[in-house]
N, C-alpha and C positions, 0 to 999 in steps of 0.2 A: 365843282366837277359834276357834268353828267353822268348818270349811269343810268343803264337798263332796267324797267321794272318790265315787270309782267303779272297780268291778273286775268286768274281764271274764272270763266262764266261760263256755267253747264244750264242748258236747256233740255228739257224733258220732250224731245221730238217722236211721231209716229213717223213710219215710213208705211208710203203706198206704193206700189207701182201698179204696173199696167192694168187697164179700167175697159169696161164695156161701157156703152151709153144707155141709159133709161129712155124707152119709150115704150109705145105700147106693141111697138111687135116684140121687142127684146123682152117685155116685161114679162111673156109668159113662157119664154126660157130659164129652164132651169141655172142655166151658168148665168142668168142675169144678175148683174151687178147694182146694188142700191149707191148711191153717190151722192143722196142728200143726206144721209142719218151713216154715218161708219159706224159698226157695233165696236162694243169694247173687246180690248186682248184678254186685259186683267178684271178683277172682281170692282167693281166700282166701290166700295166702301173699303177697300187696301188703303195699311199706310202710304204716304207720300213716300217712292223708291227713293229720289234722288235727297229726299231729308235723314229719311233712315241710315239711310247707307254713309254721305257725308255727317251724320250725328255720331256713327257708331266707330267710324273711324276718327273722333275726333276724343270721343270718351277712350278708346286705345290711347291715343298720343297722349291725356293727359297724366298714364301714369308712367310716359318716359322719360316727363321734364321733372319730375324732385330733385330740388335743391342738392349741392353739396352740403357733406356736413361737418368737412375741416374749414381751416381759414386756406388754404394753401390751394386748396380746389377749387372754394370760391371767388376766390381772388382772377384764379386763370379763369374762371366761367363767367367771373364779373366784363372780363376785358373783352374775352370773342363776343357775349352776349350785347356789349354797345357796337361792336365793330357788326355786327349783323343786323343789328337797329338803324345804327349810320347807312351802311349796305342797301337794305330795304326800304327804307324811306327816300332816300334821298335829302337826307339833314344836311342841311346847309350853314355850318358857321360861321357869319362874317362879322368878328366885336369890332374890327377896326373903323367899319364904313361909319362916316358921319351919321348922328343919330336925327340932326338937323332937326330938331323940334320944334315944331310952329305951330304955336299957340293963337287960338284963333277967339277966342271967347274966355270969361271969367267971372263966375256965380260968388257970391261970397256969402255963406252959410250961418249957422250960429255954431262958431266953433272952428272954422274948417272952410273951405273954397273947393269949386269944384272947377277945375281949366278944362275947355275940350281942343283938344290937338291933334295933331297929326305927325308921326315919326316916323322918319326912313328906315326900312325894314333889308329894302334890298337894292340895289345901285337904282337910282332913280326910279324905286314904291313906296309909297306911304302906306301907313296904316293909319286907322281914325282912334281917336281912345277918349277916355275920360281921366283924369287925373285929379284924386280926390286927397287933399293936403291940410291936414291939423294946422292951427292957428301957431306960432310959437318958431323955434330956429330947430329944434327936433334935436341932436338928429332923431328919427324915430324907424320902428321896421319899417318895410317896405313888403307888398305882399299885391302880386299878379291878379288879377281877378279875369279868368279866361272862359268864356260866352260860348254855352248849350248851341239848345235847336229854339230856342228863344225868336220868336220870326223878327222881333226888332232889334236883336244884340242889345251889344248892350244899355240903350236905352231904357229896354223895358222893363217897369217898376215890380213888376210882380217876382221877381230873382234877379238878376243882373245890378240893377240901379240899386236896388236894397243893400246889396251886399258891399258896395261902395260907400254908399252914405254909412252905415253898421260900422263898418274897418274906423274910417275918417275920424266919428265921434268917439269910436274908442280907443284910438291914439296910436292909429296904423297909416301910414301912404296907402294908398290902393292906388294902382294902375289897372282901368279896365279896356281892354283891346277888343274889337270887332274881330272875329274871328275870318279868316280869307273867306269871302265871297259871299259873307253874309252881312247883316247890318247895313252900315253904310256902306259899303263894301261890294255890294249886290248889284246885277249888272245894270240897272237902272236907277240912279240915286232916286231915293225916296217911297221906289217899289220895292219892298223890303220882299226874300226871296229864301228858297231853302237853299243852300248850296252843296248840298249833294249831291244823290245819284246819277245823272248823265254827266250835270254840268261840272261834279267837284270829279269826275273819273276821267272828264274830257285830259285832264294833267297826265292823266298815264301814257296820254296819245304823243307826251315832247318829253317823256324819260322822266316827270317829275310822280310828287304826291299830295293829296291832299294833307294825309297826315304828317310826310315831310315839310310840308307848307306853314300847317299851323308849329309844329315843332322851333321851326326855324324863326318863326312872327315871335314867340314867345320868348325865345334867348333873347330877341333883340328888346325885348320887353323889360327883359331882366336887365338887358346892358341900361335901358333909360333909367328903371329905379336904382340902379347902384351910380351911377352919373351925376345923380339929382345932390347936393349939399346937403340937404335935410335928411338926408335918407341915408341908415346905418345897411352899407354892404356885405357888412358880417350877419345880417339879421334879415332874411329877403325869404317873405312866405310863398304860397300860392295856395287857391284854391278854384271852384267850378262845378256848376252842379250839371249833370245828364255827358250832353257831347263835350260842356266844361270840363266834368270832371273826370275826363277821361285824357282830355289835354292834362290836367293837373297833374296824372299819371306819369305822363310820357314825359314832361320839361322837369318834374322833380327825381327821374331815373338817368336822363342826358344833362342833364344840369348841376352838378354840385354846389352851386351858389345857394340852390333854394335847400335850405335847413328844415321845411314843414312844411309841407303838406295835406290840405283835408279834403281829398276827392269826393262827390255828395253823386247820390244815385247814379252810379257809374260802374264801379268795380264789382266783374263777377268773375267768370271764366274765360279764357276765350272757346273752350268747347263750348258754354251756354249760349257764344251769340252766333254761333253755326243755323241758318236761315231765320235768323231771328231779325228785331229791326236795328240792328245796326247801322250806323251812316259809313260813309266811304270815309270818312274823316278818321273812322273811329278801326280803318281797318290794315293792320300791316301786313304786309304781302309775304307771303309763304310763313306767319308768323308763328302757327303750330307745328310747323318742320322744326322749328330747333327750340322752339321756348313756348311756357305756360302765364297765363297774368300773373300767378306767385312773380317769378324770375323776375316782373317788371318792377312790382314792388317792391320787391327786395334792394334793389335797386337804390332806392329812398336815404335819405338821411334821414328822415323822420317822417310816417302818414300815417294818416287815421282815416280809411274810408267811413260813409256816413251811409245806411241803406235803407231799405224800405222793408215793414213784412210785407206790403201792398205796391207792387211795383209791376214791369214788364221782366217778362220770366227769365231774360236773359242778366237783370240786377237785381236777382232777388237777394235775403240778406244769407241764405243756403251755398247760394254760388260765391257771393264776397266771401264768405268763411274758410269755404275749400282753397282759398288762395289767400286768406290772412294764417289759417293753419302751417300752410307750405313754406311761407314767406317769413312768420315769426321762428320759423328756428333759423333762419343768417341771421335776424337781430340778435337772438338769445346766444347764438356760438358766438357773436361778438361782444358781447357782456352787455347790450343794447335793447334789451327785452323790453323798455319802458318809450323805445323808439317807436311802436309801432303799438296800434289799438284801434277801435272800432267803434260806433255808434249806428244803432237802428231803431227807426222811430215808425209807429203804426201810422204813417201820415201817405196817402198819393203822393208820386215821383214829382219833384220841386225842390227848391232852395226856401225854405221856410225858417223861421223865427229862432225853432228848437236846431236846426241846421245851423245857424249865426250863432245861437247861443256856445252850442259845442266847439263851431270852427273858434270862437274867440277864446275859450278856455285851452284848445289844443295851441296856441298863437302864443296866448299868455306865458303858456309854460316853458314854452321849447324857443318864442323868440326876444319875451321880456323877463323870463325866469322870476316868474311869480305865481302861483296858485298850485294847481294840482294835476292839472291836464282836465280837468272833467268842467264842465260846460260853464260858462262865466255869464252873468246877468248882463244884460244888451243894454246898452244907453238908447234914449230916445232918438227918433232923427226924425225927418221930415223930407217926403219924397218931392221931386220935380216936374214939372209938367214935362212930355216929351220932346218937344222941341225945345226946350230949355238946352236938354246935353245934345240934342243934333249937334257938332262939327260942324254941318254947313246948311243951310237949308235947303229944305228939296228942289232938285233937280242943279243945282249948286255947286254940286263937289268940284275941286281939285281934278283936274285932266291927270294930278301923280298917282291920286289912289287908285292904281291899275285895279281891272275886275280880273275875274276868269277868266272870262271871253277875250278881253283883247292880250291877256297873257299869254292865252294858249298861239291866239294868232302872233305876236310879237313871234314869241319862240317857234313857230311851226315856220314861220316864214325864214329865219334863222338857220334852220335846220335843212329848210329845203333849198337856200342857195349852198348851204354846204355839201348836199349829197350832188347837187347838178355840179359843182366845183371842181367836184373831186374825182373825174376824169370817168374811172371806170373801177367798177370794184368785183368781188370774185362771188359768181353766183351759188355756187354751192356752198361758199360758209353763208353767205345770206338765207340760205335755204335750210341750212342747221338752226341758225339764229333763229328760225321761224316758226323750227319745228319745236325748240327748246323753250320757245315762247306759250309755244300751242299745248304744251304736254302730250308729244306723239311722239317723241324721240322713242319711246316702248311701244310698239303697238299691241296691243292685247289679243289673246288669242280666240276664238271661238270652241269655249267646252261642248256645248249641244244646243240645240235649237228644239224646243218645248212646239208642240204642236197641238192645238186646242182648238182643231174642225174648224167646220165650214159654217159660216153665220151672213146672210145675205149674200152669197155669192163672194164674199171673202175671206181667204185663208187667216187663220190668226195665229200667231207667233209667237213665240218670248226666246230674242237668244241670252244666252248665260254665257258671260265672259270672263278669262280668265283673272281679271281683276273685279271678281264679284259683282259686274251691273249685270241686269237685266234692260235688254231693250227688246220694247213691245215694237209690232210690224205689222201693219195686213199686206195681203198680196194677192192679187189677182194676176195667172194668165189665161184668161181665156179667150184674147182678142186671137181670132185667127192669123197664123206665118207672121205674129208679130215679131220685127226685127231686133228691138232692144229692148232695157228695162229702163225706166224712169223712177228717179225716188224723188219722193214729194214729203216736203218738211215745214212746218207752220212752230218757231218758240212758245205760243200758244196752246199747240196741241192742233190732234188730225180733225177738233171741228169746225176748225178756223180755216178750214183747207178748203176753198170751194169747190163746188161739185162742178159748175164751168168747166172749171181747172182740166179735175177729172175726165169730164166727157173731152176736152180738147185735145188733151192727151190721146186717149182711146180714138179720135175721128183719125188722127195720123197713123193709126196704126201700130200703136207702140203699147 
């Protein structure tokens, strides 16, 4: 089913209007206007409005998602909190669709074999993967392994590939999946690519998500390890470090298949990653309108986030706290207190050694109930050259393993024979729908307009509006019997605004 998302993008705009021209006769009027250098409205060393203001309203919202603290509250909070995740994302679950596995290659290790494959994710998509298989009849767990900002997915040896070979020798399945749009995945095979910002947001433009995207790849993830013969379905981990382990997050909170959990430099707030570098992958839509990262957590049958004292400020191990604090009282009201735990290590943000160690000791305990939960000694293993686990070789791939790109065009062309189809439709709900889209359905009022003189020939401004922004303005009218005003807007800011611009304005008269 489609549904509607929407995501809001605020730009920090100046407005100008009406302008004189700079020459040398105007230059020695006093109403002369300067148009190459605009002075500033506000103090140039001010914090960032548009960060403050969205930080400080985000620090509010986090202290109105606490946890319930019956089972009876949680239970109801449990159920709207997936139907709002479903809602937001766009989660897509389809267990029935053939998983059609097509196994395309087969390394055989000491120990252990590495298959690289491809499995249908959505009515004729693959995905590329690796599938890393202990020597023996197993059955054995089976544990997801879901790919960061890593530029080569899961290829690359330095986290990804490690964590596969690590599971394998220590007597786990691992399934490791390309993340949508990244890896092999990326819109040119073998040009490995970021798949965010424009390109992972382009999804929002046909009603989908990034983060519904990966959510969705990842069940179907889950459907091939529990599939597999050798693989005990009562016992199915996951983990992921960075944009990984923020998926880890999300498939072991919509999933109750996955028993354990060890998300790695991922988990903090979601007020801490308000302008920070988050990916769009890593973002759910209106998600601090009704829930905190605890709620997600909570969520869990069993996680252990894994953090950094040395990290980006949005995973630091301060912000994982404030939301394992929130989160361990539902395990504790459910007698489950031993479900949930943490590890931080002084090391740079990565999937490292003491990361494997930990994730195997959490694994051990919760999916072969043996040790302690606390970190288990690593077997040795031996990494691959990269085109070893390539799926296909460059430039190679499968026409199934749809990209972004031609997804978004499939479904927009989809969409667009259905809107010319569909006869005529009613302008004014299209026009709500647009407005509810845009966040204007309230328009805000104007409390007062701040007035701070004249600097080059331009007025400067700050209005203050009824929902606390300030927006900075200059304005000129000095152009003589000018007939209207013109507002001039640059997402950059007014010194991206040419002064051209300016004077072409003002030669018309305006």
């Amino acid at each position: 089913m489609r549904i509607k998302l929407f995501y809001s993008v605020i730009l920090a705009c100046l407005i100008v209007t009406s302008c004189s021209v700079r020459n040398d006769k105007v230059s020695q009027d006093p109403g002369y206007i300067e148009t190459d250098s605009l002075p500033a409205v506000l103090p140039e060393n001010r914090p960032d409005l548009i960060e403050s203001t969205l930080r400080n309203e985000a620090y509010m919202r986090f202290f109105t998602h606490l946890l319930p603290d019956n089972i009876q509250d949680w239970e109801e909070y449990k159920t709207a909190l997936k139907a709002e995740i479903v809602n937001n994302t766009g989660l897509d679950e389809n267990h029935s669709l053939p998983l059609d596995i097509r196994k395309k290659s087969t390394i055989q290790m000491d120990g252990y074999r590495v298959e690289n494959i491809t499995f249908q994710t959505r009515p004729g998509i693959y995905a590329t993967a690796n599938l890393f298989v202990p020597d023996g009849n197993g059955p054995f767990p089976g544990v997801i392994n879901m790919i960061g900002h890593w530029q080569k997915g899961k290829i690359d040896p330095s986290g990804p590939q490690a964590v596969g070979h690590s599971l394998a020798v220590n007597g786990y399945v691992c399934l490791s999946v390309d993340p949508w749009g990244a890896g092999e995945r990326s819109t040119i095979h073998g040009e490995f690519e970021y798949h965010g910002a424009n390109l992972g947001a382009s999804l929002m433009n046909i009603g989908e998500s990034l983060i519904g995207m990966q959510i969705s790849d990842n069940m179907r993830g889950v459907d091939l390890l529990c599939s597999l013969p050798y693989v005990d379905a009562d016992k199915i981990g996951a983990t992921g470090a960075s944009g990984g382990g923020n998926q880890t997050m999300w498939i072991s909170a919509m999933d109750e298949r996955i028993k354990a959990a060890v998300p790695v430099v991922s988990v903090g707030t979601f007020e801490s990653y308000i302008m920070r570098s988050n990916c769009i992958c890593e973002t759910l839509v209106d998600g601090l309108a009704f829930t905190e990262e605890a709620g997600i957590l909570a969520l869990s049958n069993a996680i252990m986030p894994i953090n950094r004292y040395r990290d980006n400020p949005a995973f630091l191990s301060t912000e994982m706290l404030r939301s394992y604090e929130n989160a361990k009282r539902v395990f504790d009201m459910k007698g489950e207190g031993n479900h949930i735990s943490y590890k931080v290590f002084d090391l740079p943000h990565g999937y490292a050694a003491e990361d494997r160690s930990a994730m195997l000791g959490w694994f051990n305990y919760h999916l072969k109930r043996i040790g302690t939960g606390e970190p288990a000694e690593e077997k040795p293993f031996d990494l691959l050259p990269e085109t070893d686990v390539m799926v296909f070789e460059a430039g190679k791939r499968d026409a199934d393993v749809v990209t972004t790109e031609e997804y978004c065009k499939l479904i927009g062309n989809e969409l667009r024979s259905e809107y010319l189809n569909s006869g005529s439709f009613d302008v004014n709900s299209k026009k709500s729908q647009l407005a509810e889209i845009l966040r204007i359905k309230d328009k805000p009022d104007l409390k007062r307009a701040h007035d701070y003189g004249v600097s080059g020939g331009w007025s400067r401004i700050a209005l203050e509006t009824s929902d606390n922004k300030i927006i900075p303005l200059l304005l000129s009218n000095t152009s003589a019997g000018f007939s209207e005003y013109v507002i001039v807007t640059n997402p950059l800011g007014k010194d991206e605004i040419p002064g051209s611009l300016i004077e072409d304005i003002i030669n018309s008269g305006k």
